[in-house]
C-alpha positions as CSV (number, residue, x, y, z in Angstrom):
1,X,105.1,125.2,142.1
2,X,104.7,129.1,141.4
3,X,108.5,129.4,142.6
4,X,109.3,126.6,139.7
5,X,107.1,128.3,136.8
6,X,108.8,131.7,138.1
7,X,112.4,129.7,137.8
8,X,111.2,128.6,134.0
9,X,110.8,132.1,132.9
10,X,114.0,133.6,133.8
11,X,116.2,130.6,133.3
12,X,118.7,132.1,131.3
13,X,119.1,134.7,133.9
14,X,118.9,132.1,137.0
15,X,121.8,130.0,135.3
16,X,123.9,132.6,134.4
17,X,123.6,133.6,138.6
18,X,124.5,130.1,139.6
19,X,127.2,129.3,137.2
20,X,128.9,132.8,138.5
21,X,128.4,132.2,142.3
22,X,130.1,128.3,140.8
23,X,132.9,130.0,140.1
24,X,133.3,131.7,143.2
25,X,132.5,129.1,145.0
26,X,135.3,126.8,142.9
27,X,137.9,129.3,143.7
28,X,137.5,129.4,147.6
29,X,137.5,125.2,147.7
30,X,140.6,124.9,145.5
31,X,142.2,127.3,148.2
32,X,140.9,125.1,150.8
33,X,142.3,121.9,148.8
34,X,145.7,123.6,147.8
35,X,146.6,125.1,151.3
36,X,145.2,122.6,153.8
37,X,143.3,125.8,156.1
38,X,139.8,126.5,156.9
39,X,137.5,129.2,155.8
40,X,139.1,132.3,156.7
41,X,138.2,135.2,154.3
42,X,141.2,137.8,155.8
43,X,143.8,135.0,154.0
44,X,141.4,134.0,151.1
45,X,140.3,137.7,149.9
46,X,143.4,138.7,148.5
47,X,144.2,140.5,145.4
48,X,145.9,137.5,143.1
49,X,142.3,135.5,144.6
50,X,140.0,138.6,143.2
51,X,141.8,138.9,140.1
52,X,141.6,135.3,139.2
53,X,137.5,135.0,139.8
54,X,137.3,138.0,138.0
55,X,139.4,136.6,135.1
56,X,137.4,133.7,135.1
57,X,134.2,135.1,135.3
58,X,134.6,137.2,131.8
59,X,136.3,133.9,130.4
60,X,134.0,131.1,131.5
61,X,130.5,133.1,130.8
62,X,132.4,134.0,127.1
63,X,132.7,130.6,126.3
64,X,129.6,129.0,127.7
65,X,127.6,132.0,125.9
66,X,130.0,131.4,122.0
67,X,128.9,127.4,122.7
68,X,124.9,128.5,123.4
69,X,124.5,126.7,126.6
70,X,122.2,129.2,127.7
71,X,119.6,128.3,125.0
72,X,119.8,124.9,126.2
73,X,116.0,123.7,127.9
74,X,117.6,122.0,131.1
75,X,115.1,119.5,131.5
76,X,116.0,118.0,128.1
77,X,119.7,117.9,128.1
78,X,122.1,114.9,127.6
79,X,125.0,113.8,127.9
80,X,125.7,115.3,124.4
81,X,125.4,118.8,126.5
82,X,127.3,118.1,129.3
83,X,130.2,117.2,127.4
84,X,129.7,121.1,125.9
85,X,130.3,122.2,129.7
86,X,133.4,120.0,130.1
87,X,134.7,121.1,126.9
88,X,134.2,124.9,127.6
89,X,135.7,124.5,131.0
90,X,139.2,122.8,129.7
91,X,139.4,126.1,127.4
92,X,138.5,128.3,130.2
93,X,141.4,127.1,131.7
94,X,143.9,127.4,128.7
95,X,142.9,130.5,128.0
96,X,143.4,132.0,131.7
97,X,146.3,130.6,131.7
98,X,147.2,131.8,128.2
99,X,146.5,135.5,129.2
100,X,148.5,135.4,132.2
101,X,151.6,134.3,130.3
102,X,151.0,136.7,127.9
103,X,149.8,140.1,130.2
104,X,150.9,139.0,133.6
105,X,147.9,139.3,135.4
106,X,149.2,138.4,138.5
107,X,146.5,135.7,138.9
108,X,146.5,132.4,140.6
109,X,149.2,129.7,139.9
110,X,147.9,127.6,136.8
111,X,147.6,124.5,138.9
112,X,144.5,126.5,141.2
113,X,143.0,127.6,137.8
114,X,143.0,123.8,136.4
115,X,142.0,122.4,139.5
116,X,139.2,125.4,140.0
117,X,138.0,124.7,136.8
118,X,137.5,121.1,137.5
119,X,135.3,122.2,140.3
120,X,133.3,124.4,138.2
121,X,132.7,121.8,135.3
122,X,131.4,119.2,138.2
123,X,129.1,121.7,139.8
124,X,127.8,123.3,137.2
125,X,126.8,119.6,135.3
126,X,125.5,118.7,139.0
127,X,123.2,120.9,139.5
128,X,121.6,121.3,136.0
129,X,121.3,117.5,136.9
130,X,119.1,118.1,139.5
131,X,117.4,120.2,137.8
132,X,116.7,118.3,135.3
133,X,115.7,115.6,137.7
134,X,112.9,117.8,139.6
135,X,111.3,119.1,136.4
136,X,111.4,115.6,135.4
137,X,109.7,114.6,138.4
138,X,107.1,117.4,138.3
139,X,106.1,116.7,134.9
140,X,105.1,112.8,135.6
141,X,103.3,114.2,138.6
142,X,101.5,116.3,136.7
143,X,100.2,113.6,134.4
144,X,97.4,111.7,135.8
145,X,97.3,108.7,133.1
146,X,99.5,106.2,134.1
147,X,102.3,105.5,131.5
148,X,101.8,102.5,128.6
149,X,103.6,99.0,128.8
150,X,105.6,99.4,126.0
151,X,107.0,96.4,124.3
152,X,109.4,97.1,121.4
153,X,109.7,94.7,118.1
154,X,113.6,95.2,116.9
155,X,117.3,95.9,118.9
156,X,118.9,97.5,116.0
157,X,119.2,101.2,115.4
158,X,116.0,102.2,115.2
159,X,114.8,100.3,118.3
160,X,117.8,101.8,119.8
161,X,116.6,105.9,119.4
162,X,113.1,104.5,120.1
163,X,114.5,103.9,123.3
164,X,117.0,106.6,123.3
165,X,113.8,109.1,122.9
166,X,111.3,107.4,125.2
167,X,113.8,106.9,128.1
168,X,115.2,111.1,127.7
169,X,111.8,112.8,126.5
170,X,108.2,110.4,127.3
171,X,108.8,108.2,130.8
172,X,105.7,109.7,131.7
173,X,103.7,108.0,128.8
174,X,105.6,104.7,128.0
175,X,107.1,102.6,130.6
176,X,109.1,99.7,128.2
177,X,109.1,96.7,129.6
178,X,111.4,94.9,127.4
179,X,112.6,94.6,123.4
180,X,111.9,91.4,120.7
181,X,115.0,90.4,118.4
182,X,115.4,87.6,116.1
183,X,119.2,87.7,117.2
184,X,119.6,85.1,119.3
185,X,123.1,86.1,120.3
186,X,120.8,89.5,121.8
187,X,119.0,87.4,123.9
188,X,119.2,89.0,127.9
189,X,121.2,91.7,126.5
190,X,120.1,95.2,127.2
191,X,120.2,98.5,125.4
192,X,119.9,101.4,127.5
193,X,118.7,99.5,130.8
194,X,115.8,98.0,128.8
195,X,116.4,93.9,128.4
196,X,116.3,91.9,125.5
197,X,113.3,89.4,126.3
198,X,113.3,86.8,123.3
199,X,112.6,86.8,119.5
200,X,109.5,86.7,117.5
201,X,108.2,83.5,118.7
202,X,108.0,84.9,122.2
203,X,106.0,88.1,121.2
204,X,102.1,86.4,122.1
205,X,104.0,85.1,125.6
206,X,105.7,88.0,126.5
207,X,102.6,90.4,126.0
208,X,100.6,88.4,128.3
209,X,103.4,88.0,131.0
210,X,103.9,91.3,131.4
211,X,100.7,92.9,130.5
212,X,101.8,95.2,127.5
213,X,99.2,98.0,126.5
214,X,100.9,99.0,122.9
215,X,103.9,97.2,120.8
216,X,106.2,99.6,118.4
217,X,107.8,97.8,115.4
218,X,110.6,99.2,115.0
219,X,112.7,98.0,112.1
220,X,113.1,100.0,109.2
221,X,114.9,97.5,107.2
222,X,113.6,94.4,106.6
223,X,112.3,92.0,104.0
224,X,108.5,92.2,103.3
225,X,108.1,88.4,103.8
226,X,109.7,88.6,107.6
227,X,107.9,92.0,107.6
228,X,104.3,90.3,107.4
229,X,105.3,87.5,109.7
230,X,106.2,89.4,112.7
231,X,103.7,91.7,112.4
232,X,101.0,89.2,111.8
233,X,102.1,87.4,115.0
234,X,102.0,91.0,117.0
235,X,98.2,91.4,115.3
236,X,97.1,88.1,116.8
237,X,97.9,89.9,120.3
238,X,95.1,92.2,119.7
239,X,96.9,95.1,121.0
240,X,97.3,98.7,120.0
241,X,100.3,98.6,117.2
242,X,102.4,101.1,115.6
243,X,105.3,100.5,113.2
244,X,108.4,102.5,111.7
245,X,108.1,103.3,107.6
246,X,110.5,102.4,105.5
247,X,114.1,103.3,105.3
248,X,113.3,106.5,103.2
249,X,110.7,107.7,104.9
250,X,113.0,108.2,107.9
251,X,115.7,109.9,106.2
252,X,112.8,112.5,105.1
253,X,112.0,112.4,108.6
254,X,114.3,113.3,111.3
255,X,112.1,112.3,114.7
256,X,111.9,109.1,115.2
257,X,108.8,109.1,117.1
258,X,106.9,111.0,114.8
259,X,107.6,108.6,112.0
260,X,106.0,106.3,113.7
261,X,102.2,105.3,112.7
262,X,99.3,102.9,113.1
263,X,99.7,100.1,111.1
264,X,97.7,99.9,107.9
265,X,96.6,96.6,105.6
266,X,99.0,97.3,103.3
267,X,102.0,96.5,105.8
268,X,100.2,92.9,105.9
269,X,100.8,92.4,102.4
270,X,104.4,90.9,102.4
271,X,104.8,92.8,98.9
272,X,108.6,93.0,97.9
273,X,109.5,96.7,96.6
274,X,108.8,97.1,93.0
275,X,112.5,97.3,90.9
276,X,111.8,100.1,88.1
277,X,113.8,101.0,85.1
278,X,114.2,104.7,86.2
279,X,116.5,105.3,82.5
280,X,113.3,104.3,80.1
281,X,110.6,106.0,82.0
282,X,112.4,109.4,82.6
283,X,113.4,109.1,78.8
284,X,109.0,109.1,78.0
285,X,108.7,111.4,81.0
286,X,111.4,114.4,81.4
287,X,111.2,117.7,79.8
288,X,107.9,116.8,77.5
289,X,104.1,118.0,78.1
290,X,102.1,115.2,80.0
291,X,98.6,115.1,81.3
292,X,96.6,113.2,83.6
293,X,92.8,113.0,83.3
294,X,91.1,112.0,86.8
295,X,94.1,113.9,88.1
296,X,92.3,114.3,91.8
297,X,91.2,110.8,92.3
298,X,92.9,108.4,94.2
299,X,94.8,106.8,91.3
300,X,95.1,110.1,89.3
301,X,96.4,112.0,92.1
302,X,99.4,109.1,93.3
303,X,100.1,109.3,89.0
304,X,100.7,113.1,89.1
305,X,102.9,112.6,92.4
306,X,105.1,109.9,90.6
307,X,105.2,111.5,87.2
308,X,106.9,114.6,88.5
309,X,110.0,113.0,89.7
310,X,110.7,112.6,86.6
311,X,111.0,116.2,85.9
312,X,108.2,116.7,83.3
313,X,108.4,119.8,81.1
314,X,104.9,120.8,82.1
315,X,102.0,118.2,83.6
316,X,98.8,119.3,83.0
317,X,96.0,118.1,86.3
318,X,93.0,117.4,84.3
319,X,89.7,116.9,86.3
320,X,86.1,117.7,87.0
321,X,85.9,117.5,90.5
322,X,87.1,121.2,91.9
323,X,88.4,120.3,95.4
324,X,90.1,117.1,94.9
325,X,92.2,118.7,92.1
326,X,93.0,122.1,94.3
327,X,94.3,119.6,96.4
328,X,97.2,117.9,94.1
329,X,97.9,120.8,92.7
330,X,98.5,122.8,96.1
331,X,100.8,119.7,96.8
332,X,102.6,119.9,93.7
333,X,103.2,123.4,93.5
334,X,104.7,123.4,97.5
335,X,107.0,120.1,96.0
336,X,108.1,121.4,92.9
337,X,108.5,124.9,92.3
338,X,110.6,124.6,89.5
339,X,107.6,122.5,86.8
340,X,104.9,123.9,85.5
341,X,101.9,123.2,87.0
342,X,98.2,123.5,85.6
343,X,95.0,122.4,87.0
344,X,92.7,122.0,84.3
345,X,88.4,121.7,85.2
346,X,87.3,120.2,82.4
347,X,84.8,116.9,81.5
348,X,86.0,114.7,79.3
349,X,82.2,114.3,77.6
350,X,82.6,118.0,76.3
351,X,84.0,117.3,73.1
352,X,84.9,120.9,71.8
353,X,86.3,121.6,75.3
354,X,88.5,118.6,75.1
355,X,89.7,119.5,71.6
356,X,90.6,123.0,72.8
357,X,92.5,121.7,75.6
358,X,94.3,119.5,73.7
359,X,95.2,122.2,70.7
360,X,96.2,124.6,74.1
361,X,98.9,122.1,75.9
362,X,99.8,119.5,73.0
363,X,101.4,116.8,75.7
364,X,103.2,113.8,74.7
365,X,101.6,111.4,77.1
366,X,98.3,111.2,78.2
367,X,97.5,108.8,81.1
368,X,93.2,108.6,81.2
369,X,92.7,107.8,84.3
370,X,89.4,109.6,84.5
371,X,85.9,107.2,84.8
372,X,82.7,106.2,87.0
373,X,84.1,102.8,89.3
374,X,81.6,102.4,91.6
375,X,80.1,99.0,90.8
376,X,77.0,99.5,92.7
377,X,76.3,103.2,91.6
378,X,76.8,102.8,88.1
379,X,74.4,99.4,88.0
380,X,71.6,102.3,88.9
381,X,73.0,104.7,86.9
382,X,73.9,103.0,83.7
383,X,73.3,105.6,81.2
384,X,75.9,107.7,83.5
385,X,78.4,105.0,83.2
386,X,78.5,105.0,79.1
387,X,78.0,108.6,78.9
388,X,81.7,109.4,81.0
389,X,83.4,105.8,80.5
390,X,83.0,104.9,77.1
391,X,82.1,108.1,75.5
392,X,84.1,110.3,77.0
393,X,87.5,108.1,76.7
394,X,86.4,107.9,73.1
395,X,86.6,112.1,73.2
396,X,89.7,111.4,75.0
397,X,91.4,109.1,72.2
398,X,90.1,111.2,69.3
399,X,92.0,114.4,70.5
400,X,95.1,112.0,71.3
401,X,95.2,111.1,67.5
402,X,93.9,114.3,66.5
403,X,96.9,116.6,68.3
404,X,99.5,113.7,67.6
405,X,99.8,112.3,71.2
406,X,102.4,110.2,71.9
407,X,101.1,107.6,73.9
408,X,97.7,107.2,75.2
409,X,97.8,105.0,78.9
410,X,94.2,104.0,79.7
411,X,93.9,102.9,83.2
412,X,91.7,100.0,83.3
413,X,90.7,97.6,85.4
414,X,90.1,93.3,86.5
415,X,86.2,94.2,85.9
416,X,86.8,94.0,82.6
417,X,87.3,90.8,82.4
418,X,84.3,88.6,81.6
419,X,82.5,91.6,82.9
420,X,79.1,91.2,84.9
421,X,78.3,94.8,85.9
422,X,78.3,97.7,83.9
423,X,81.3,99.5,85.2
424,X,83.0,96.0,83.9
425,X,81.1,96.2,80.6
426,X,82.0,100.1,79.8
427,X,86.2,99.6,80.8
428,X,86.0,96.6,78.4
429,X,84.7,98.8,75.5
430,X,87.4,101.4,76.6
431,X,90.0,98.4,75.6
432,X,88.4,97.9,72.5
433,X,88.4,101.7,71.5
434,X,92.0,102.1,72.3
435,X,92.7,98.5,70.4
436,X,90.7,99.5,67.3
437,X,91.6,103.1,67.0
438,X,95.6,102.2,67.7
439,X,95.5,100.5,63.9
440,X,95.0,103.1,62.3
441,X,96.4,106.2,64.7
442,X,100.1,107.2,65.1
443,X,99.3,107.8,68.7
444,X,100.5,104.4,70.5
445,X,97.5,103.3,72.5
446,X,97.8,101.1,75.3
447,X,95.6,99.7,78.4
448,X,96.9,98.6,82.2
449,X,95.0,96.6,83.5
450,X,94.9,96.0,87.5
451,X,92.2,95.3,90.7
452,X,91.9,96.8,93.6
453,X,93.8,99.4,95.5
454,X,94.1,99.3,98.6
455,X,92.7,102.7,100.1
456,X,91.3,104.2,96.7
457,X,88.1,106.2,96.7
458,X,85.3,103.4,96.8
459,X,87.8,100.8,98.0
460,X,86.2,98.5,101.0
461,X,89.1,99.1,103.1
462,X,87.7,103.3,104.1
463,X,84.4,101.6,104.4
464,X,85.1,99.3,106.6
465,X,87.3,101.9,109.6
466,X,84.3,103.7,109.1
467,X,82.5,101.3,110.5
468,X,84.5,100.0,112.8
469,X,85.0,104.0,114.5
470,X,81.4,103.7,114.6
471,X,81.5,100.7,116.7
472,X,80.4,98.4,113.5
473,X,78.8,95.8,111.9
474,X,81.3,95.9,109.3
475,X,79.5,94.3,106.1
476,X,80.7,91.6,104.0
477,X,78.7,90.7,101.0
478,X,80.1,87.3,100.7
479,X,81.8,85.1,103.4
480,X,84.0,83.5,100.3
481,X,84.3,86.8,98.4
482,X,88.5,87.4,97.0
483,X,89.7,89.9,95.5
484,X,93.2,91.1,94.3
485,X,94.4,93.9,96.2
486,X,97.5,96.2,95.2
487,X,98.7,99.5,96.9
488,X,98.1,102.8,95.3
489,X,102.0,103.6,94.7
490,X,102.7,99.9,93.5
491,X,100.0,99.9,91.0
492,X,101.3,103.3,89.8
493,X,104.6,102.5,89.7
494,X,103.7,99.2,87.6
495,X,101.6,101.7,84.9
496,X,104.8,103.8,84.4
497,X,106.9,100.7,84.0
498,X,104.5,99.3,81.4
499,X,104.5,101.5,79.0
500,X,107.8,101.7,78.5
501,X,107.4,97.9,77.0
502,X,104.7,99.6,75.0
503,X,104.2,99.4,71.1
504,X,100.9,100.5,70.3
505,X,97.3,98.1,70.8
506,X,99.0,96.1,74.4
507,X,96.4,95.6,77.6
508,X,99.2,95.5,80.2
509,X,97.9,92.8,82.8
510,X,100.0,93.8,86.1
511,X,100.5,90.6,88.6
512,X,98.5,91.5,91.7
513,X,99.8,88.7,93.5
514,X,97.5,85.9,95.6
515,X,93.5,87.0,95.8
516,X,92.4,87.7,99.0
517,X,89.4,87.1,101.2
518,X,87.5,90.2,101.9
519,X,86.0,88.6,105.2
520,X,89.6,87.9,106.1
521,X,91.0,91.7,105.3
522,X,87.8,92.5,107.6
523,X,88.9,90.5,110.3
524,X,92.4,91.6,109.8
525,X,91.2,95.8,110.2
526,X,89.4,94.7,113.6
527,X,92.3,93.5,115.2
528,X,94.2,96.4,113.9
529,X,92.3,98.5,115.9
530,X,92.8,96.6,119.0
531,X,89.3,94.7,119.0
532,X,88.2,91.7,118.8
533,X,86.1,90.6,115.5
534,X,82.4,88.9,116.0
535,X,83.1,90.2,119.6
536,X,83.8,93.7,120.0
537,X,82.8,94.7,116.5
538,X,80.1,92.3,114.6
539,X,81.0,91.1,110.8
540,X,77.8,90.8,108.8
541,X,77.5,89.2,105.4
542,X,75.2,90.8,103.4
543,X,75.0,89.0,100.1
544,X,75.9,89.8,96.6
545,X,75.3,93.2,95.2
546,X,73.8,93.9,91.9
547,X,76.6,93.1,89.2
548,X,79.3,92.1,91.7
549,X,81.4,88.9,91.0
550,X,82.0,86.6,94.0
551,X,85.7,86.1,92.0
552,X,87.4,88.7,89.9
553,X,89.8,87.7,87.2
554,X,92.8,89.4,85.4
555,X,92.5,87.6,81.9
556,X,89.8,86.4,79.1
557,X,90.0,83.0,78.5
558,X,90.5,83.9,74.5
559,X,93.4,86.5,75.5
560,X,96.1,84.3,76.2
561,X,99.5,86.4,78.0
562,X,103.0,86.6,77.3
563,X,105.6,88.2,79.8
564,X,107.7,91.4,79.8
565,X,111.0,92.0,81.0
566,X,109.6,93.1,84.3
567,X,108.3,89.8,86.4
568,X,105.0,91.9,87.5
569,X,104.1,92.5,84.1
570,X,102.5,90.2,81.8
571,X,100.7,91.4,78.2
572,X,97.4,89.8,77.1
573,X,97.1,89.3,73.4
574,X,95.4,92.2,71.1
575,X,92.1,91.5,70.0
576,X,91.2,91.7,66.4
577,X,88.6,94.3,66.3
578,X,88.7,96.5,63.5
579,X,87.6,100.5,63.2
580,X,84.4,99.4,61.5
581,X,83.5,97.1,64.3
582,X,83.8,99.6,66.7
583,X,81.6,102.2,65.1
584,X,79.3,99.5,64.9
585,X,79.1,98.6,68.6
586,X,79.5,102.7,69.4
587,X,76.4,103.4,67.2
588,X,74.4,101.0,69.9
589,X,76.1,102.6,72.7
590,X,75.0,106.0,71.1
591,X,71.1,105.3,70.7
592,X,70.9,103.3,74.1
593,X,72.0,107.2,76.0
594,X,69.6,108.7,73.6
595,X,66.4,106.3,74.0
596,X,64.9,108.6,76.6
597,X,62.5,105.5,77.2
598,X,65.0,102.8,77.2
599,X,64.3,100.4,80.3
600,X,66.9,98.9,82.4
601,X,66.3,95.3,80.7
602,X,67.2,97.0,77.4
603,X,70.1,98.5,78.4
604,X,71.3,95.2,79.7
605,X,70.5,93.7,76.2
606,X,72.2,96.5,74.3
607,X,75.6,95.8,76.5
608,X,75.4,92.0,75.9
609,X,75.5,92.6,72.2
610,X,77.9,95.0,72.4
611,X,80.1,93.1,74.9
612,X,79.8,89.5,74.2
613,X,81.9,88.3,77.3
614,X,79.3,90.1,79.5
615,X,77.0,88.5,81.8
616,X,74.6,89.0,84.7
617,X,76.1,87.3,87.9
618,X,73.4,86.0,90.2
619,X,73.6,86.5,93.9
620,X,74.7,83.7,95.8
């Protein structure tokens, strides 16, 4: 083993040793071949036989040096490189010949040269074969795990390099034991020596059968319905899964193997990509001033990464939080070099600070995504709530009419609807301030209006793998709780759509598709991790928290909805509430923050009148 680690750091020299003794070695067999006699170095050592090897020496080395093959790693070469040693050898041989025509070197006949150089192209792809072959060897003996049963979902091209990689760079870790393909006319076939064992109804069967430790979904390009299926029939294995992005994502990123991940909820959606009209959003979006409040959060921060495809003149990253923000912005700034950048810490309660922002960067746009969303939290803290939810989006709108804004984009939310937590309560009055204040402001103000994302900060889905690393319960508050459940880039890419459609005074209701059970996307996580729910990792249902609806809704029963060109987005009617009305209800707001005595009963009363819609929902 020292002798091999020795070999490994003088390779280049070791090859360049062999390939020349080759070509010695080539010249005395072609003599044998040519002149029928055996080895006798008085009639082989002659002058036209030293001349020639010499020759060929400066010639071969010169090509295989121009083509790099010395800066191959022989334990990962192909066929690809051998091919490289054919080729150099073939214009070895031209080119001997060539100079003999030319400068009569007295060398041997061309017919020796070509069939010496045939010799040297065997050997020297031979033996870099068997080198290859011991490292190989050495390596898997090395590793003490034993390799993975590997089944592989998809025959196409990217099953194919999945393959391709496995079989040239990782036997030692994965030993496939066959591929899934919906092509029947695939069936027994084989790519690469590995066999085509059925389609996706055979998946459960096959990973029994031959005792598969991990399956890799590999199809880059297929339809989200088919997408879901198959890969809800490979989570009902309960084994270890990880799947190929999408088509994109793999142009971005050349190894195959890397872009391969664990599979997230998100993939078990069976959403269908989102078609956007590129033309009217860049024409709100390029070369003008836009900022983002809440630009670290989880929504604020996929909003910043979207809006600056667009080529913005300048975005401004507006946000409280210090380290959340550093973080977009370093990620921005490494993206796009070429926009201006600027990562604002500012609260949105400080008016004057707010107003001198606004007089510094004068955008066009404003997307608020800034607020308190933690139902729970803000049901104990519900001062807190008002204080940065209503009030401070009411800063937020009066420096957008004050500095001639554009277009003002609250991002709101499902709680508002028939709200029965504060959170709820405080994004309705947002919609009311933005619906009041857009009759009588030149600023268009608008509202979109969305549930849950999937992977947001406070979203049950990072709750619940932290609970499951830890080995669980995972808590449910409700057996029959649903909610609607969206993807962070979706939802963003439905705001930017929306208010293109907008005219001033519209809450944009975006179509979040079918509710679903939050015991069932717990269920769902377990087996994603290759464990078995209620088994290896107990589900416990806690009840109803403070303020939290056992069924969320998108509309008000009073709101009505009409639809948009886009088939995801729907608008509910404006409400009538006038300028006066809303000073009214703000004045309430204001002295409930400022009653330093106010109980929680009589902030709960204040909200009611303030919010008729709102209720307390009792835990069930």
């Amino acid at each position: 083993m020292k002798f091999l680690r020795s070999l490994r750091k003088y390779s280049k020299v070791f090859l360049l040793l062999i390939d020349i003794c080759i070509i010695f070695f080539s010249y005395f067999l072609t003599r044998i071949f040519v002149e029928d006699i055996y080895v006798n170095f008085d009639v082989f050592i002659d002058r036209r036989m030293l001349s020639s090897i010499i020759v060929s020496v400066l010639v071969y080395e010169s090509f295989l040096n121009l083509f790099g093959v010395y800066k191959n790693i022989t334990m990962y070469e192909s066929v690809k490189e051998y091919l490289t040693y054919a080729f150099a050898c073939i214009l070895s041989c031209i080119v001997i010949s060539g100079l003999d025509y030319v400068f009569k070197l007295q060398i041997l006949p061309a017919k020796e040269n070509l069939l010496a150089g045939i010799f040297i192209g065997i050997l020297m792809v031979l033996y870099r074969g068997v080198i290859r072959l011991v490292l190989s060897n050495q390596n898997e003996t090395n590793k003490k795990t034993k390799p993975q049963r590997l089944l592989i979902i998809g025959a196409g091209d990217s099953g194919t390099d999945v393959v391709k990689n496995i079989k040239s760079k990782l036997t030692n870790k994965y030993h496939i034991v066959g591929i899934i393909d919906d092509n029947k006319k695939k069936k027994n076939c084989k790519i690469r020596g590995v066999r085509i064992l059925g389609d996706r109804n055979d998946i459960i069967r096959v990973c029994k059968e031959e005792n598969v430790d991990i399956i890799f979904f590999a199809i880059s390009n297929i339809s989200a319905k088919s997408r879901k299926e198959v890969l809800s029939i490979c989570q009902e294995t309960g084994l270890k899964l990880k799947i190929l992005p999408g088509i994109q994502d793999l142009i971005e990123e050349k190894n195959i193997l890397q872009s391969l991940r664990d599979i997230e909820i998100e993939d078990l959606l069976g959403r269908d990509p989102i078609k956007l009209d590129n033309d009217n959003i860049s024409k709100l979006i390029q070369d003008n001033v836009i900022m983002v409040t809440g630009a670290g959060g989880s929504i604020g921060s996929e909003l910043c990464r979207q809006i600056v495809k667009f080529r913005p003149k300048e975005i401004i990253l507006l946000d409280i939080y210090e380290n959340s923000l550093y973080d977009i912005e370093l990620e921005l700034k490494a993206k796009y070099k070429d926009i201006k950048i600027d990562a604002v810490i500012a609260s949105i309660r400080d008016k004057k600070n707010m107003e001198h922002i606004f007089e510094k960067y004068h955008p066009y746009v404003v997307f608020h995504a800034a607020a308190h969303k933690h139902v729970p939290l803000m049901e104990g803290n519900p001062l807190e709530a008002i204080k940065n939810n209503v009030f401070g989006t009411y800063n937020v709108v009066n420096c957008c009419d004050k500095f001639n804004v554009k277009r003002f984009v609250l991002i709101s939310t499902d709680k508002a609807v028939n709200p029965t937590n504060i959170m709820g309560a405080t994004k309705r009055m947002c919609e009311m301030i933005i619906q009041a204040k857009n009759k009588v402001s030149n600023t268009e103000f608008v509202a979109v209006r969305f549930g849950n994302v999937l992977g947001s900060n406070g979203s049950v889905v990072p709750l619940f793998k932290k609970q499951i690393a830890k080995g669980g319960p995972v808590t449910v508050t409700h057996k029959e709780i649903t909610r609607f459940f969206m993807t962070i880039p979706e939802a963003v890419q439905l705001v930017l759509q929306a208010i293109t459609y907008a005219k001033g005074g519209e809450i944009f209701v975006l179509d979040m598709g079918e509710p679903v059970k939050i015991y069932d996307l717990a269920v769902s996580l377990i087996k994603l991790s290759g464990l078995e729910p209620n088994v290896d990792i107990p589900i416990e249902v806690t009840g109803l928290r403070p303020g939290e609806k056992l069924y969320e809704e998108l509309l008000m029963s009073e709101e009505g909805l009409t639809t948009t060109e886009h088939d995801k987005i729907y608008i509910a009617k404006p409400s009538n509430i006038t300028v006066e009305e809303l000073d009214e209800k703000l004045k309430v707001w204001d002295e409930t923050i400022k009653d330093e005595n106010i109980t929680m009963e009589k902030i709960k009363s204040n909200v009611k009148s303030v919010i008729p819609t709102y209720r307390e929902e009792q835990s069930k």
